[in-house]
N, C-alpha and C positions, 0 to 999 in steps of 0.2 A: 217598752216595745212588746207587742203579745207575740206570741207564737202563732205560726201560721201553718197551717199542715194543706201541701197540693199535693195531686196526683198527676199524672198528665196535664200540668199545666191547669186543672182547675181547682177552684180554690174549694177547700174543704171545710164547714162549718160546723155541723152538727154532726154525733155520733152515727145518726141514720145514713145521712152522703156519705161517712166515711164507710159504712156497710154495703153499701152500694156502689162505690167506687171499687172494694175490694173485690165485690162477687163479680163485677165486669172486666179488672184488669187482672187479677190471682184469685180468679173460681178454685181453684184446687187447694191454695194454701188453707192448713188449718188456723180455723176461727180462734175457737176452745175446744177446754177438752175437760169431758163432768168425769172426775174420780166416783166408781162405785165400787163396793166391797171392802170399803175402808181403805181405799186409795190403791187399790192392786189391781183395777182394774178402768182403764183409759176408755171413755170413748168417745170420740172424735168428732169434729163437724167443721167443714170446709164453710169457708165465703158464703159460695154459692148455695151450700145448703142451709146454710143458715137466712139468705134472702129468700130462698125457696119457703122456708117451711113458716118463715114470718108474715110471707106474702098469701100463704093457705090457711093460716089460722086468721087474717083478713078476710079472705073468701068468705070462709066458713061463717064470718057474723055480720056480712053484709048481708047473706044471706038469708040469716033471720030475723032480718029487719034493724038490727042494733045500730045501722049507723046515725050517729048524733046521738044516741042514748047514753045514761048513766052505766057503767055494769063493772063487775069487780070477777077478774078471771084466776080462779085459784088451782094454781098447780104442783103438781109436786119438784122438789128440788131435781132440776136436771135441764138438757139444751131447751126443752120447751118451754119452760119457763124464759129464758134470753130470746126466742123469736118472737114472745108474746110483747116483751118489753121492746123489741124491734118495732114492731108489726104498732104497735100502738105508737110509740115515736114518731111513725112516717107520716100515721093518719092524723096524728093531733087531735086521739079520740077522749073524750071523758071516761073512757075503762082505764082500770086497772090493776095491771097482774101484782098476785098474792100469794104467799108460797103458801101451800095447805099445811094444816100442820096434823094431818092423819099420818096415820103410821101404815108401813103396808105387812 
């Protein structure tokens, strides 16, 4: 018997619906939360901000033509990196987020 995870009564499958169930029914609760400063320092992103910011880093490369293309998005270790790997989830895009490995 698998496990089944619902929300309200809808049945929940992939990572992405369960992202979007959450920023619809507990916009407020926290998602994650990226330690910087060698863990002394918390900082936070709700549901809905993490649908937000995965649904704007879509924006941003539909707008420059990318959708359907190949493309490899490298970011530094932190939430954007998790709405990139949202944000490409939902679209079922051939991109893929990369953690950069620059130092800052």
């Amino acid at each position: 018997m698998a496990n089944e995870t619902f929300i309200h009564g809808n049945q929940i499958k992939t990572l992405t619906e369960l992202l979007q169930a959450r920023a619809s029914n507990q916009p407020n609760m926290p998602a994650y939360k990226f330690l910087t400063n060698r863990g002394r320092q918390e900082i936070p992103m709700t549901y809905a901000e993490l649908d937000g910011l995965a649904r704007s880093i879509g924006s941003v490369l539909q707008e420059k033509g990318l959708k359907g293309e190949r493309a490899l998005l490298l970011y530094n270790p932190g939430l954007e990196y998790i709405a990139a790997f949202f944000w490409l989830s939902l679209c079922r895009s051939d991109c893929r987020p990369a953690l950069s490995t620059a130092v800052k």
